[in-house]
N, C-alpha and C positions, 0 to 999 in steps of 0.2 A: 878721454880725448888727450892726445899727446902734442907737446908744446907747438908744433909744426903746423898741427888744425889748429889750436888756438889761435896763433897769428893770422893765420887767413880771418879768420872769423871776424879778430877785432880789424884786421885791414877793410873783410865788406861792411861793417859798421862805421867805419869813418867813412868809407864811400858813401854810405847813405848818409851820411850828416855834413860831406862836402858841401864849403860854401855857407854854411848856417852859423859857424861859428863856435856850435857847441863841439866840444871834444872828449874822449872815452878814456878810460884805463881799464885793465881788469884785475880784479883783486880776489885772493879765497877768502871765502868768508868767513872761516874759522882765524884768518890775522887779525877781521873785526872782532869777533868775541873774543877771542885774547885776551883784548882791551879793555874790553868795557864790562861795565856793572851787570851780574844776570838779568837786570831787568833790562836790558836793550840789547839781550841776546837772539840775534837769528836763529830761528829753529834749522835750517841746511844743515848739512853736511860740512865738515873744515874743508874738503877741497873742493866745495861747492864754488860754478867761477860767479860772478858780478861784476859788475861794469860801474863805475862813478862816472856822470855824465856833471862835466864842467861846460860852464858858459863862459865864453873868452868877451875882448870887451866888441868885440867886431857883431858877435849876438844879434847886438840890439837894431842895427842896423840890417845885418842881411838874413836874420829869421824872423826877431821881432817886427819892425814895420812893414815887412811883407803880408803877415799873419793877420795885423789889426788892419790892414787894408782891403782883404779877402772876407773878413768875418763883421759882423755887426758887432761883437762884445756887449753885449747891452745885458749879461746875469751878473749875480753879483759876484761872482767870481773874479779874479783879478786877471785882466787880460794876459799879464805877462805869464802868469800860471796856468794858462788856457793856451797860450802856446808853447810852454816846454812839456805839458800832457799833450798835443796834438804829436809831438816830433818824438816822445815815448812810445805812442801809441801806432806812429809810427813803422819804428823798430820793428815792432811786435807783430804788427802786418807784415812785413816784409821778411821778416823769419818764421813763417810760421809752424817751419820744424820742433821747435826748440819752444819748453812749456817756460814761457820768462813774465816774472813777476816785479811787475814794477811800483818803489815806493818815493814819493816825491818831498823835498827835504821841507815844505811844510803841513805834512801829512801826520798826524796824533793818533794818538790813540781817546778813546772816552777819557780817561782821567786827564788828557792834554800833554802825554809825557808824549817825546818824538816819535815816530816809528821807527828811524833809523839817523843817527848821528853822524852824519857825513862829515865832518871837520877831521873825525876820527877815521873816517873810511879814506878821507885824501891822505891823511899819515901814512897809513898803512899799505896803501895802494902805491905811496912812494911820489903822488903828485904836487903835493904841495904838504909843508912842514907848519904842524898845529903846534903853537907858542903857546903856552901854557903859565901858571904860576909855578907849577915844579919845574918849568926849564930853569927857573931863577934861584941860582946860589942865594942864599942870607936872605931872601927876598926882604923890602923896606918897609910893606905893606900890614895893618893891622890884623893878626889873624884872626878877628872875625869879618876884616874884609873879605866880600867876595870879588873877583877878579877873572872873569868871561877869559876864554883862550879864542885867540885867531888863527888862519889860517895865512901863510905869504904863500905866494908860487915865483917856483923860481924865473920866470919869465915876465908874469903881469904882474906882480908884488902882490897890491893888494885891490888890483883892478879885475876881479873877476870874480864867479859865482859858484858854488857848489849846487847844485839843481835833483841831484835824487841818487838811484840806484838803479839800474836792471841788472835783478838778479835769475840769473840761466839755470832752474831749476833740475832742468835734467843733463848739467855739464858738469862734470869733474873732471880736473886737471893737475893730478899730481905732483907734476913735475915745473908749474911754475914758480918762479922763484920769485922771491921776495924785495923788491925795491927801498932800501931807506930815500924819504925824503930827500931834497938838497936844504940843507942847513942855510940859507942865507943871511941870518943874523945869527951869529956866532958868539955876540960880547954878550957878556951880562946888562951894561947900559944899556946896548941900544936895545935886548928883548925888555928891562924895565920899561925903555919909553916907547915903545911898541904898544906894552901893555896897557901901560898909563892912557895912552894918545885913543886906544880903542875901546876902553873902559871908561874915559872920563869925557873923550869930547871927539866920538866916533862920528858924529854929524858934520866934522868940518872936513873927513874924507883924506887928511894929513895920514894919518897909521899908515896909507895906504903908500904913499910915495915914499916910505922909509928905506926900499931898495928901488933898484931902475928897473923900469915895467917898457918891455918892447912896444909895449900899446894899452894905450889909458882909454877911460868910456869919454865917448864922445860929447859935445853940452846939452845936447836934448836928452843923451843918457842919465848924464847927471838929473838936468833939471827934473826927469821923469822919477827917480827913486827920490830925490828930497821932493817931492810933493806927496802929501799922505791920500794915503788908496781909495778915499771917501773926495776926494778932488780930483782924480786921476781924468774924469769921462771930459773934462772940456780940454784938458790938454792934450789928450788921445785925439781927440775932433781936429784939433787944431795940426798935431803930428800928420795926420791923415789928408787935410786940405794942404800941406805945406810938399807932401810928398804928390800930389794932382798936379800942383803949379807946376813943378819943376819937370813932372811927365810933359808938361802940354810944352815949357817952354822949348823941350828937348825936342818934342816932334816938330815944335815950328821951326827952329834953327834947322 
């Protein structure tokens, strides 16, 4: 496939995801294994394409509570991961030329390692820049500390989601070229206190506002990820009556 289909291609997948929030990139997959350890090597091809499907903060409102409105949720699966598998699965209907293998970023393997490292795949794909402990000169940190790497983007900072892969099995594209990241934190301090802030006190959601984000998650967004997954079903109940009310007051107005 030469870069001119590619483009179409990822143009009719942002049509189909128009409105929902979520948004694509395509990456070869051999700039993933580059990267990373053989053990989270993709068996493709290097110019095999895939797709990073990011969830912007808008998501939650115009795919997520549409989703839990439509479905009961009542497995134990977690509803929000029952809707970015619906909008995968999706894709896959809607292309069904094309043999696409999709892995979702909390998907394991038996021994629990990831199946696929998306923080590395938004690097690489050029969509958002993964901060690391080796971005840091002298770093300050004990080294036997360990020290998690994040991801910023350069429009939400740290208000959005990395959500999976679809990888397009039977596309290769030669001839696309390679994206670096935007660098938005540039200094050494502020990636220290980037790092510190999401390493040590990640639950208060600060790392995230360390550059300007065109659009933050909403408060029911928030409220919904700082509640843990085993409490989730009365808050969903109550998301769900909150979005009735507001149907019925709209049709009486």
């Amino acid at each position: 496939m030469d870069i001119s289909e590619l483009s179409k291609l990822t143009e009719s997948i942002s049509i189909e995801l128009d409105c929902t929030g979520f948004e694509v990139k395509p990456f070869k997959i051999g700039w993933y294994n580059d990267k990373v350890d053989k053990r989270f090597i993709l068996p493709e091809t290097y110019d095999t394409i895939g797709y990073l499907i990011i969830s912007t903060p808008s998501m939650f409102e115009n795919a997520f509570l549409p989703f839990i409105c439509r479905q009961e949720c009542t497995g134990v699966k977690d509803p929000l991961d029952q809707c970015v598998a619906h909008y995968f699965q999706q894709i896959k209907q809607k292309f069904p030329d094309y043999d696409i293998d999709s892995i979702h970023d909390f998907e394991l393997h038996p021994n629990h390692r990831p199946k696929v490292l998306v923080q590395t795949v938004a690097h690489v794909s050029g969509s958002a820049y993964f901060y690391q402990r080796s971005d840091v000169s002298e770093d300050p940190w004990d080294t036997k500390k360990k020290m998690c790497g994040v991801c910023i983007h350069p429009q939400y900072g740290g208000w959005f989601a990395l959500r999976g892969v679809l990888i397009f099995k039977n596309i290769e594209c030669p001839s696309l070229i390679q994206e670096n990241p935007i660098d938005v934190i540039p200094t050494r301090e502020k990636r220290i206190e980037l790092l510190e802030k999401f390493n040590y006190c990640w639950q208060d959601w600060t790392y995230r506002d360390l550059t300007e984000a065109v659009e933050k998650y909403s408060d029911d967004q928030k409220q919904y990820f700082a509640t843990l997954p085993k409490d989730r079903k009365e808050l969903i109940l109550s998301l769900k009556n909150k979005i009735k009310l507001q149907s019925e007051e709209i049709r009486g107005s």
